[in-house]
mmCIF file of the C-alpha atoms, coordinates in Angstrom:
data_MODEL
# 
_entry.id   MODEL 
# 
loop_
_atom_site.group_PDB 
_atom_site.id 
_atom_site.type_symbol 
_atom_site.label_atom_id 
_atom_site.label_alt_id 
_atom_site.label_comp_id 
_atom_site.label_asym_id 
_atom_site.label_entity_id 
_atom_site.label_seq_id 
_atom_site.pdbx_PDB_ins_code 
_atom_site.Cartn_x 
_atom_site.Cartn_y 
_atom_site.Cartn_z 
_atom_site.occupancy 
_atom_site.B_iso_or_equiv 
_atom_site.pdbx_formal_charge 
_atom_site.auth_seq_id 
_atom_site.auth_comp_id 
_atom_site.auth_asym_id 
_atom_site.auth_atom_id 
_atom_site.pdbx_PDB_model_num 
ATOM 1  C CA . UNK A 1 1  ? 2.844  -4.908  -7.586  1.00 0.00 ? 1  UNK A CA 1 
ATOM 2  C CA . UNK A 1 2  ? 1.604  -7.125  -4.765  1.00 0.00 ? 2  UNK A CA 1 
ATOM 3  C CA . UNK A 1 3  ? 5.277  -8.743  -4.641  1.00 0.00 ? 3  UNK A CA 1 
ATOM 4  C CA . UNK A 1 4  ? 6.532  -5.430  -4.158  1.00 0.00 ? 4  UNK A CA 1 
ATOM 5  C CA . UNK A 1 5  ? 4.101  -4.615  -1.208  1.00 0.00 ? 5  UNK A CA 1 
ATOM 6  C CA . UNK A 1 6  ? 5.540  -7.975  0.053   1.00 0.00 ? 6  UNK A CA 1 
ATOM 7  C CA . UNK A 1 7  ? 8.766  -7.112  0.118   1.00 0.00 ? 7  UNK A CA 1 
ATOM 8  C CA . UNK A 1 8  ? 8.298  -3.878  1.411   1.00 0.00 ? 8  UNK A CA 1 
ATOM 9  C CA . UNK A 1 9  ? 6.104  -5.052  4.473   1.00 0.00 ? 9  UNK A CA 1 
ATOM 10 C CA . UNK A 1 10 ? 9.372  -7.376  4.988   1.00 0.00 ? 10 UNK A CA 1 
ATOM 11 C CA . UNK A 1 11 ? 12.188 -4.956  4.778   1.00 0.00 ? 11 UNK A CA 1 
ATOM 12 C CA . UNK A 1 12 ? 9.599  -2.345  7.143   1.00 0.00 ? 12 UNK A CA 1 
ATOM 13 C CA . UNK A 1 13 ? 9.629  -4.785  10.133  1.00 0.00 ? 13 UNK A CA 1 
ATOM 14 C CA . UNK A 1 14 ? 13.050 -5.806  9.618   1.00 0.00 ? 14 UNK A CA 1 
ATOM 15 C CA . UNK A 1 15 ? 14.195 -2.260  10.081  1.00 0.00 ? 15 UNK A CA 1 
ATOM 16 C CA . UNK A 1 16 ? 11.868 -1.699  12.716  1.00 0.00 ? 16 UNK A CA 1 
ATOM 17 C CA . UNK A 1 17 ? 13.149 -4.846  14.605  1.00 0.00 ? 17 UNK A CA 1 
ATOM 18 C CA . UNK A 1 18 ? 16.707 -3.342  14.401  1.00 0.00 ? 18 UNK A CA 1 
ATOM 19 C CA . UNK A 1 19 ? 15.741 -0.335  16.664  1.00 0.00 ? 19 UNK A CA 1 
ATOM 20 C CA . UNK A 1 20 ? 16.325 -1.462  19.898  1.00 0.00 ? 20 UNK A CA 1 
ATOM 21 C CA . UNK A 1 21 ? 14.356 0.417   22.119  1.00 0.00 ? 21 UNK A CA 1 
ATOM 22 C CA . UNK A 1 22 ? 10.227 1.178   21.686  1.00 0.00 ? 22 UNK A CA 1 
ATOM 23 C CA . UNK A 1 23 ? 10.494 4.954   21.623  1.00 0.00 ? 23 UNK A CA 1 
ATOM 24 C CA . UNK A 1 24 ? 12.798 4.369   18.536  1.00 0.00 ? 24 UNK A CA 1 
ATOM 25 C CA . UNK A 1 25 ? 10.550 2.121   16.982  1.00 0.00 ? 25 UNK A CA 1 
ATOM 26 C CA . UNK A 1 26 ? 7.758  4.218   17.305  1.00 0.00 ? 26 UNK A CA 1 
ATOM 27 C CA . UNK A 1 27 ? 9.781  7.408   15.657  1.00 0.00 ? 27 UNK A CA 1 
ATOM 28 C CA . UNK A 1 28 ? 11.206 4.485   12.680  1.00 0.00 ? 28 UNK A CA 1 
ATOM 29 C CA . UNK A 1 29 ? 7.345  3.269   11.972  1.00 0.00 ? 29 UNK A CA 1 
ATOM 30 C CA . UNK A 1 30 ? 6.296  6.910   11.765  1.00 0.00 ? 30 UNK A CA 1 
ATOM 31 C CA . UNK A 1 31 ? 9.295  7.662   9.588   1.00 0.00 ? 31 UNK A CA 1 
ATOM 32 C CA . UNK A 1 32 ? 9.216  4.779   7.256   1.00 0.00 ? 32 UNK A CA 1 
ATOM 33 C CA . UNK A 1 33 ? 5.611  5.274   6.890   1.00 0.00 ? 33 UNK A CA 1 
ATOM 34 C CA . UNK A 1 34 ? 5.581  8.662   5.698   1.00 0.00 ? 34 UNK A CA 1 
ATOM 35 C CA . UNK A 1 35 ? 8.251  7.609   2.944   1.00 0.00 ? 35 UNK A CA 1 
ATOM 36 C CA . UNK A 1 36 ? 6.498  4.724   2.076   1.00 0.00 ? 36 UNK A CA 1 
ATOM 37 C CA . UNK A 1 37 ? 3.446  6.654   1.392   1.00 0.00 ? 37 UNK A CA 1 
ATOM 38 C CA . UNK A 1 38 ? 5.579  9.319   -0.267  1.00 0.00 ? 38 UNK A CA 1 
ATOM 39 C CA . UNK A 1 39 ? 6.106  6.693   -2.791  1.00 0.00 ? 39 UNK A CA 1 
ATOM 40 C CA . UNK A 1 40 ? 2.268  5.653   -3.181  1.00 0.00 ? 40 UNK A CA 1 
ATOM 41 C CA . UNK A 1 41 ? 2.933  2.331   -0.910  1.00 0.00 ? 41 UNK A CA 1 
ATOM 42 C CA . UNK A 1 42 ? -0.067 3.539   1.937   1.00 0.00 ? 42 UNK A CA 1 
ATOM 43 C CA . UNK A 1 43 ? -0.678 -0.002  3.192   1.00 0.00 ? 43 UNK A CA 1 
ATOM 44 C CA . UNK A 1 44 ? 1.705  0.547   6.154   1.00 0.00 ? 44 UNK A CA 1 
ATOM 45 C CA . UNK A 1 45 ? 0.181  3.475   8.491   1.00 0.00 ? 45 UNK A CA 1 
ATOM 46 C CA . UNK A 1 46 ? 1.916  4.833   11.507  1.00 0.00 ? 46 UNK A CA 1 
ATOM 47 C CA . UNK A 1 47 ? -0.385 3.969   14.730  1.00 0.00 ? 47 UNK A CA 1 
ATOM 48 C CA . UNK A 1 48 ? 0.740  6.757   16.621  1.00 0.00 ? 48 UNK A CA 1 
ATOM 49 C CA . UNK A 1 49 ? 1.501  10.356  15.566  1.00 0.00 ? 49 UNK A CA 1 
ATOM 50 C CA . UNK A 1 50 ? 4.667  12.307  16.633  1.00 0.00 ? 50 UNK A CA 1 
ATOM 51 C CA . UNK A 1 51 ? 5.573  15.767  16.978  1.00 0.00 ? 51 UNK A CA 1 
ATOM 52 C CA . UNK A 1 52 ? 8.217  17.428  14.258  1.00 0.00 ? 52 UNK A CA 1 
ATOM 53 C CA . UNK A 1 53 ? 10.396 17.610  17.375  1.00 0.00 ? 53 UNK A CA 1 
ATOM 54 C CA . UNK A 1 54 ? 10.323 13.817  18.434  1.00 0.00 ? 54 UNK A CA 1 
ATOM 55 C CA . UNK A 1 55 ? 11.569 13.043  14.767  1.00 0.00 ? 55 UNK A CA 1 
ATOM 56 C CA . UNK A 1 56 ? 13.857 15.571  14.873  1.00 0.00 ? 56 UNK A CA 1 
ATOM 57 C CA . UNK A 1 57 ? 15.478 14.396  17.939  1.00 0.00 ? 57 UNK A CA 1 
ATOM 58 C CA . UNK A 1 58 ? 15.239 10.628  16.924  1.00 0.00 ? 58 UNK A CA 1 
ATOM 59 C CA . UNK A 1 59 ? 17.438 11.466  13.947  1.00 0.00 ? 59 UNK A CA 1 
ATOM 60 C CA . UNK A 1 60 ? 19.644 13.952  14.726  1.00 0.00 ? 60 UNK A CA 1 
ATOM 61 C CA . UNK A 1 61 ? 20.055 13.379  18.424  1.00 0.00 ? 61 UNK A CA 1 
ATOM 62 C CA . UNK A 1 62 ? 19.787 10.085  19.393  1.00 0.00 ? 62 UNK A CA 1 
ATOM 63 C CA . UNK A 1 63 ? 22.273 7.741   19.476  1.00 0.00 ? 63 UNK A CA 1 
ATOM 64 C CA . UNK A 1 64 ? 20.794 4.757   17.012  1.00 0.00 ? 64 UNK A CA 1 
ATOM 65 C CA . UNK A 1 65 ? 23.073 2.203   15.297  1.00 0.00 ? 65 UNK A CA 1 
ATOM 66 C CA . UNK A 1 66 ? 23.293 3.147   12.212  1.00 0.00 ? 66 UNK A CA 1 
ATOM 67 C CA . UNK A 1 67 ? 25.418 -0.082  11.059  1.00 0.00 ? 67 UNK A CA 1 
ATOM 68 C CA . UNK A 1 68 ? 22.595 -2.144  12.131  1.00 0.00 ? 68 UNK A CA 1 
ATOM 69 C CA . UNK A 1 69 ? 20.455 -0.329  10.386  1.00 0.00 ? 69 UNK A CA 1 
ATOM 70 C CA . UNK A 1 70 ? 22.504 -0.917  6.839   1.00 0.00 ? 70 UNK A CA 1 
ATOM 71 C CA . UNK A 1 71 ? 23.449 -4.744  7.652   1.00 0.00 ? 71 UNK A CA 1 
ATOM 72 C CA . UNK A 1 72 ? 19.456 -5.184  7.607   1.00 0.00 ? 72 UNK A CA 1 
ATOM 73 C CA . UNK A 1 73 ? 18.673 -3.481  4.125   1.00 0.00 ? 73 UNK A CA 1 
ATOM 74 C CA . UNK A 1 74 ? 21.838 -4.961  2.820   1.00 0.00 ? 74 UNK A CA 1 
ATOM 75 C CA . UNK A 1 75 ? 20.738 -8.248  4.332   1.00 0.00 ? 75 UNK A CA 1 
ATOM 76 C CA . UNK A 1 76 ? 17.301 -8.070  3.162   1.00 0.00 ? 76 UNK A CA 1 
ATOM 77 C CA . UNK A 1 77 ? 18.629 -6.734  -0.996  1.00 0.00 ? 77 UNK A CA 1 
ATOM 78 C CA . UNK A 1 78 ? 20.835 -9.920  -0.992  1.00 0.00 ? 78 UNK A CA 1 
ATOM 79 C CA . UNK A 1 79 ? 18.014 -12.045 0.176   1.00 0.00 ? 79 UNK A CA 1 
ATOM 80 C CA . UNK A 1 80 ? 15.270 -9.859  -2.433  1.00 0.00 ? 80 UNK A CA 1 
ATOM 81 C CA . UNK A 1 81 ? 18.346 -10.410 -5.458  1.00 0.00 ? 81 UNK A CA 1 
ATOM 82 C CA . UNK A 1 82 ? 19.002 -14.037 -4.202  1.00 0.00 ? 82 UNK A CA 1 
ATOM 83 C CA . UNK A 1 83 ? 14.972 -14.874 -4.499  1.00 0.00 ? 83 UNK A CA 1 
ATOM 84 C CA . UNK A 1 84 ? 15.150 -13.469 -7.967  1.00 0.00 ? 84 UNK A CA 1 
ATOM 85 C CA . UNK A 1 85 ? 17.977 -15.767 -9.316  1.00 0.00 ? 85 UNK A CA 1 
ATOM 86 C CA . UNK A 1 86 ? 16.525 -18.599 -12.026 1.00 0.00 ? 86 UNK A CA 1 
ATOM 87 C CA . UNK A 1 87 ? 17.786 -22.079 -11.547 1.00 0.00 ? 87 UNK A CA 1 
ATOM 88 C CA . UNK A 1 88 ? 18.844 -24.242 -8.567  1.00 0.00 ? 88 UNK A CA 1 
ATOM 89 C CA . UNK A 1 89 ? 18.858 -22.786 -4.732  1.00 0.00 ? 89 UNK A CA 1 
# 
């Protein structure tokens, strides 16, 4: 379970590092901790609280790259599957 947290924490600030500006990363961290903790994971807590409205905006309004977003979870599966592989590296 604790290697799960792990990689967790590390795909959490990966995708929060792929939101350029703060005011995105801010509306991501609240985001991705509500689904984390949807899921039982409550280690990662959102620091500042948002209005329904912010998150609305942030993902229905705003114009956030959405192909960054999936080259850093596809980037961080290949590296999670490539960790998991038995044998040389």
């Amino acid at each position: 379970m604790k290697q799960k947290i792990n990689r967790a924490g590390q795909l959490y600030s990966d995708m929060l590092t792929a939101c350029p500006r703060k005011q995105h990363r801010d509306n991501m961290q609240v985001v991705l901790s509500c689904l984390l903790e949807t899921l039982g994971i409550s280690r990662f807590h959102a620091f500042t609280a948002k209005s329904p409205g912010a998150i609305s905006r942030f993902l229905n309004h705003q114009n956030w790259s959405l192909r960054t977003l999936i080259r850093t979870i596809r980037q961080h599966a290949l590296r999670t599957f490539q960790d998991s592989l038995r044998g040389r590296r």
